[in-house]
Backbone as CSV, one residue per row, in Angstrom:
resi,resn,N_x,N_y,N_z,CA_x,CA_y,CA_z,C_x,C_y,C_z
1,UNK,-76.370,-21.528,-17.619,-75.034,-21.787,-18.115,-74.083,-20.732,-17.554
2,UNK,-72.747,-21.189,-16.968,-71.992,-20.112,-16.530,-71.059,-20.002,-17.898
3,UNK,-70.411,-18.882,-17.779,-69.949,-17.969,-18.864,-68.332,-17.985,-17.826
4,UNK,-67.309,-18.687,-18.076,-66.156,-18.854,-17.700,-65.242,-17.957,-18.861
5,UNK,-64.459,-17.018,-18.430,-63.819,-15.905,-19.794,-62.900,-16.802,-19.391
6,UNK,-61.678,-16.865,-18.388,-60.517,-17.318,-18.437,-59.800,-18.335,-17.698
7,UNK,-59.130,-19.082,-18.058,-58.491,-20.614,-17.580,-58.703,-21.330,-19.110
8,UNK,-58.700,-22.205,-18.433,-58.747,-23.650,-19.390,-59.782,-24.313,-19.793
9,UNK,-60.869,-23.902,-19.145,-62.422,-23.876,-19.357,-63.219,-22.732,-20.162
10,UNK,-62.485,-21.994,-20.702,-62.875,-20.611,-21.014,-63.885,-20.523,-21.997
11,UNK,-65.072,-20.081,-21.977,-66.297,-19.905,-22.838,-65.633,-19.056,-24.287
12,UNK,-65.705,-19.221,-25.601,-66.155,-18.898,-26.857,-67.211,-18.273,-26.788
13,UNK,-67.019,-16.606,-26.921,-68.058,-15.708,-26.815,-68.265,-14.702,-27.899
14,UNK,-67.540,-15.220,-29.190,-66.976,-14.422,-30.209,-66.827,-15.356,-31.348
15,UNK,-66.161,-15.048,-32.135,-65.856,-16.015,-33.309,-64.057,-16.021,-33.427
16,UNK,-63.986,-17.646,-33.744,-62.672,-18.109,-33.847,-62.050,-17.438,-35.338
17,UNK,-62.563,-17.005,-36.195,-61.937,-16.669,-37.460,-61.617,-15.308,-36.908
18,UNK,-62.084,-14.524,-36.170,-61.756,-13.126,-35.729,-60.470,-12.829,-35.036
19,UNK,-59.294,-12.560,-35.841,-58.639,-12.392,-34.617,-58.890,-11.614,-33.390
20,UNK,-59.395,-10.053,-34.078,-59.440,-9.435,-32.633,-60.700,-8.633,-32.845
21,UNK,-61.473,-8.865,-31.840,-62.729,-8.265,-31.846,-62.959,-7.730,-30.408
22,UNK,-64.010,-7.598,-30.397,-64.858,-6.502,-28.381,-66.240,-7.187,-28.250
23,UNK,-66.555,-7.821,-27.719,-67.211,-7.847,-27.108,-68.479,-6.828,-26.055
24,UNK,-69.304,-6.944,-26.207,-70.172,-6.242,-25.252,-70.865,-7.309,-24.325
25,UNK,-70.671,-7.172,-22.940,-71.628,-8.339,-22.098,-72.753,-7.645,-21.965
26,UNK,-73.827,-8.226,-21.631,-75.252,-7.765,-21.376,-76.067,-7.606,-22.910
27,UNK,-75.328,-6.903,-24.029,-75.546,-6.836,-25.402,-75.389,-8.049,-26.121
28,UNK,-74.911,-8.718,-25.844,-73.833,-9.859,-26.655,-73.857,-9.597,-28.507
29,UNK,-73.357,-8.247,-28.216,-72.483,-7.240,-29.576,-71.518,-8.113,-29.849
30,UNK,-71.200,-7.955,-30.901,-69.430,-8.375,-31.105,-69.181,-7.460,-32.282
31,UNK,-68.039,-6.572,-32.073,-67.691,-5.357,-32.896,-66.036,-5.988,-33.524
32,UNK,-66.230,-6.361,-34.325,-64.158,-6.590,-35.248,-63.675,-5.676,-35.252
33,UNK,-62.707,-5.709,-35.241,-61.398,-4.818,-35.324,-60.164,-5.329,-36.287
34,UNK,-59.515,-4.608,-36.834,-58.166,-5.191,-37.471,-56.984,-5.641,-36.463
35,UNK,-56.775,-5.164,-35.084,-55.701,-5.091,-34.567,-56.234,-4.874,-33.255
36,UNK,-54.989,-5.461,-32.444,-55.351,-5.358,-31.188,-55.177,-4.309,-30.580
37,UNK,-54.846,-2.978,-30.623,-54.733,-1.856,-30.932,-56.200,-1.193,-30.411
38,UNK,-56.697,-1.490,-31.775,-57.928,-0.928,-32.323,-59.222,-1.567,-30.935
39,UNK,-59.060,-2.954,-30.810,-60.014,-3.431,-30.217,-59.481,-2.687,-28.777
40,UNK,-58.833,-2.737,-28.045,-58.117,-2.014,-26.792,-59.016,-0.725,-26.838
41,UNK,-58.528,0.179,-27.522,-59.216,1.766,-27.990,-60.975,1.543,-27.856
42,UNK,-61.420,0.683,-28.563,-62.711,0.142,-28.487,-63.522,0.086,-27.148
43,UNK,-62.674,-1.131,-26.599,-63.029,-1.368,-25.120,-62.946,-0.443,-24.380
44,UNK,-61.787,0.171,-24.223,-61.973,1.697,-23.199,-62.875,2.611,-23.487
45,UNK,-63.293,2.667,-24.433,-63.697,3.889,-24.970,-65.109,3.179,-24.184
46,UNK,-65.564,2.276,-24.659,-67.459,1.469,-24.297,-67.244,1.666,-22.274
47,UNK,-66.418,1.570,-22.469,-66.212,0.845,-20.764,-66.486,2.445,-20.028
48,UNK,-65.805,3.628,-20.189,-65.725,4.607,-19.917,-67.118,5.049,-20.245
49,UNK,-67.913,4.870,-21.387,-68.895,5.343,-21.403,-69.836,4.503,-20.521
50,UNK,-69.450,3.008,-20.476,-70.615,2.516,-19.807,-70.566,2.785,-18.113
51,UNK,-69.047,3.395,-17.563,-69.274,3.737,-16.023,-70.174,4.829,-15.954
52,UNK,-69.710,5.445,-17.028,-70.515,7.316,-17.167,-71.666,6.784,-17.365
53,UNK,-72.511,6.095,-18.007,-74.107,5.747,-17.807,-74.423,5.406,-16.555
54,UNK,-73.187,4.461,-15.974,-73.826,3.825,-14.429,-73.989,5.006,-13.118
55,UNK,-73.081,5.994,-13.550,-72.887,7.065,-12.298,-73.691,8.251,-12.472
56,UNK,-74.617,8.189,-13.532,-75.636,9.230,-14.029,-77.058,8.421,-13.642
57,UNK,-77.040,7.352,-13.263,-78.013,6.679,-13.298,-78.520,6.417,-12.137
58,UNK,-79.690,6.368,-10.984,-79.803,6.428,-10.187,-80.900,5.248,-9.626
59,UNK,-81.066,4.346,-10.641,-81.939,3.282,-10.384,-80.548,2.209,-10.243
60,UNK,-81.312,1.042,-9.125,-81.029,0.151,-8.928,-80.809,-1.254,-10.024
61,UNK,-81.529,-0.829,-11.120,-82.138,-1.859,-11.861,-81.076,-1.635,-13.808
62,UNK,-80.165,-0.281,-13.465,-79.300,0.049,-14.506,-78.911,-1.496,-15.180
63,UNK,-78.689,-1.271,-16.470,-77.970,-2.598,-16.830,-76.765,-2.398,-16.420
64,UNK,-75.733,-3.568,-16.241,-74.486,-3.587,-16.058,-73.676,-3.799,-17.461
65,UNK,-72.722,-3.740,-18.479,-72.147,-3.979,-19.407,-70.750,-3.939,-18.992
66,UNK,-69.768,-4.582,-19.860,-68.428,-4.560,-20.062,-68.160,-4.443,-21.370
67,UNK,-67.168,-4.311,-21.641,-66.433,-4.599,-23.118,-65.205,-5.164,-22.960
68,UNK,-65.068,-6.100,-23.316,-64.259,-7.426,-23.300,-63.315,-7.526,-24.803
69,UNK,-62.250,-7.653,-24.463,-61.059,-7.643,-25.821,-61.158,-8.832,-26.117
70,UNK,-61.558,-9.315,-27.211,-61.247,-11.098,-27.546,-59.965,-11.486,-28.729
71,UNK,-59.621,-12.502,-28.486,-58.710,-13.093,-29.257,-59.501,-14.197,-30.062
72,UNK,-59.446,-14.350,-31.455,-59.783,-15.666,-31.978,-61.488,-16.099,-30.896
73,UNK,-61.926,-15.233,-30.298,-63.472,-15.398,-29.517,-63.381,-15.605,-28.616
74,UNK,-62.335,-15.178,-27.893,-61.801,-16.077,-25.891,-61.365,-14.212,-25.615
75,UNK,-61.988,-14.255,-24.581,-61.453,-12.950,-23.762,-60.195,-13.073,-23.862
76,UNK,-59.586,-11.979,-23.659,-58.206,-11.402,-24.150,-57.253,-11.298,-22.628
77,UNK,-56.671,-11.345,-22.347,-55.145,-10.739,-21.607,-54.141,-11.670,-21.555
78,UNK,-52.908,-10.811,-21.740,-51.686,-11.053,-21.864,-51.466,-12.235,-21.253
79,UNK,-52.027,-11.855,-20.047,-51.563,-13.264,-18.859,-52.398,-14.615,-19.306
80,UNK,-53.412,-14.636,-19.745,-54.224,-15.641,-20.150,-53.345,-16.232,-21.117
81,UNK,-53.545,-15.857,-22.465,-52.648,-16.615,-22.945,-51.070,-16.742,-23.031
82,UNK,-50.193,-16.536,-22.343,-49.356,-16.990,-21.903,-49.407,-18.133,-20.997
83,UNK,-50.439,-18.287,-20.357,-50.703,-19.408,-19.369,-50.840,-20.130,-19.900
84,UNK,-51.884,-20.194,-20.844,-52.534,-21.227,-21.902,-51.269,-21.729,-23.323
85,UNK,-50.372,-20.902,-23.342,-49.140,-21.212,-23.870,-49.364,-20.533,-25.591
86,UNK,-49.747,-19.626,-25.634,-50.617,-19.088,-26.641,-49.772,-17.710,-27.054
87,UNK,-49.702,-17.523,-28.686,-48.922,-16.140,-28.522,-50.165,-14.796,-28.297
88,UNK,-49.824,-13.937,-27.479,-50.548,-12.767,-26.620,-50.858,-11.513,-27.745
89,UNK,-50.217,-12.043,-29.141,-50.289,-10.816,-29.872,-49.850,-9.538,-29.951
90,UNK,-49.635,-9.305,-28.741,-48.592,-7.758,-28.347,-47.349,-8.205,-29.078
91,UNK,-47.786,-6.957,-30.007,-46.090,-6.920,-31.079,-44.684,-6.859,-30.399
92,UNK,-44.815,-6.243,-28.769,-43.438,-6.169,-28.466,-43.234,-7.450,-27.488
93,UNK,-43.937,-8.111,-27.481,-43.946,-8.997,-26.759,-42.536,-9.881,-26.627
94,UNK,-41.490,-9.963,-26.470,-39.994,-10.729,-26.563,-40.651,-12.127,-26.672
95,UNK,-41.349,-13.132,-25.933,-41.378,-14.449,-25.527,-42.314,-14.740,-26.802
96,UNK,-43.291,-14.161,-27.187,-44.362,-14.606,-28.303,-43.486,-14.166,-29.716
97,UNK,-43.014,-13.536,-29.824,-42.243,-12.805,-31.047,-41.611,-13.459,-31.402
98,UNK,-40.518,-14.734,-30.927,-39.618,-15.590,-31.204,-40.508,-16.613,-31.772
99,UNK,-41.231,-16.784,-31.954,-42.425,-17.782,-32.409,-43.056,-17.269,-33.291
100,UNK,-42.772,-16.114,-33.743,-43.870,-15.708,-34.739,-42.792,-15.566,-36.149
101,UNK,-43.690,-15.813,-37.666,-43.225,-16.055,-38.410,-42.547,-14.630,-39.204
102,UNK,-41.274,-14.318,-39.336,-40.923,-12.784,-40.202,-41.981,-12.506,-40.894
103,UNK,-42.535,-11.344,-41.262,-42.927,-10.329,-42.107,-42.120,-10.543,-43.254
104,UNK,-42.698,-10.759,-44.380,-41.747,-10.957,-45.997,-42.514,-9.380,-46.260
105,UNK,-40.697,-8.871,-46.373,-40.768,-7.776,-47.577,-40.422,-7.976,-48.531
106,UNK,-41.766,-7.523,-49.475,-41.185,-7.852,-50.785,-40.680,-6.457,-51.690
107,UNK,-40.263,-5.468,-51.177,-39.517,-4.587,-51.252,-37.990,-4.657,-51.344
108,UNK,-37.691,-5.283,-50.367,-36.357,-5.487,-50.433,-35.313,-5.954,-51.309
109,UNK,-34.236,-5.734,-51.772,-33.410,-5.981,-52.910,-32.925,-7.545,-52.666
110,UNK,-32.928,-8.315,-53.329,-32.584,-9.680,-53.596,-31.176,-9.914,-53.929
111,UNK,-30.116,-10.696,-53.478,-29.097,-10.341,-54.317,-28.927,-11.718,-55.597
């Protein structure tokens, strides 16, 4: 089975109730996160450690790993879902933000 992350064919490698989770390939981990933030921080952090295993390592036969940002269980980037017509989740995002529903404070004075 091929494992397609992005287009329109894109493999579910995660869970759809998640908004934002990481992925591990080779492990097939899946670590949640609250925020896309958090999962970002995640991924670099695995990814950095997993080059530092590969460049300490001197066999041919090393595993390879990634850590992969998912959305809702679909690999993650900006450009993906924008293609796919999808909001990208980046809070500053101008084009997805107009689509997204206000934040109710319920702090605020009523008149």
């Amino acid at each position: 089975m091929t494992t397609n992350l992005f287009g329109e064919n894109r493999t579910l490698v995660g869970h759809r109730d998640q908004e934002w989770s990481v992925w591990v390939s080779g492990m097939d981990d899946i670590h949640n996160r609250e925020t896309l933030g958090g999962a970002l921080n995640l991924a670099n952090e695995l990814n950095a450690i997993f080059a530092d295993l590969r460049f300490r390592s001197d066999s041919k036969y090393s595993p390879v790993m990634h850590a992969v940002v998912l959305h809702h269980g679909y690999a993650w980037t900006v450009n993906t879902e924008h293609a796919l017509g999808l909001d990208c989740g980046v809070p500053a995002c101008e084009p997805c933000s107009l689509d997204r529903a206000e934040p109710s404070d319920k702090s605020a004075p009523t008149s």
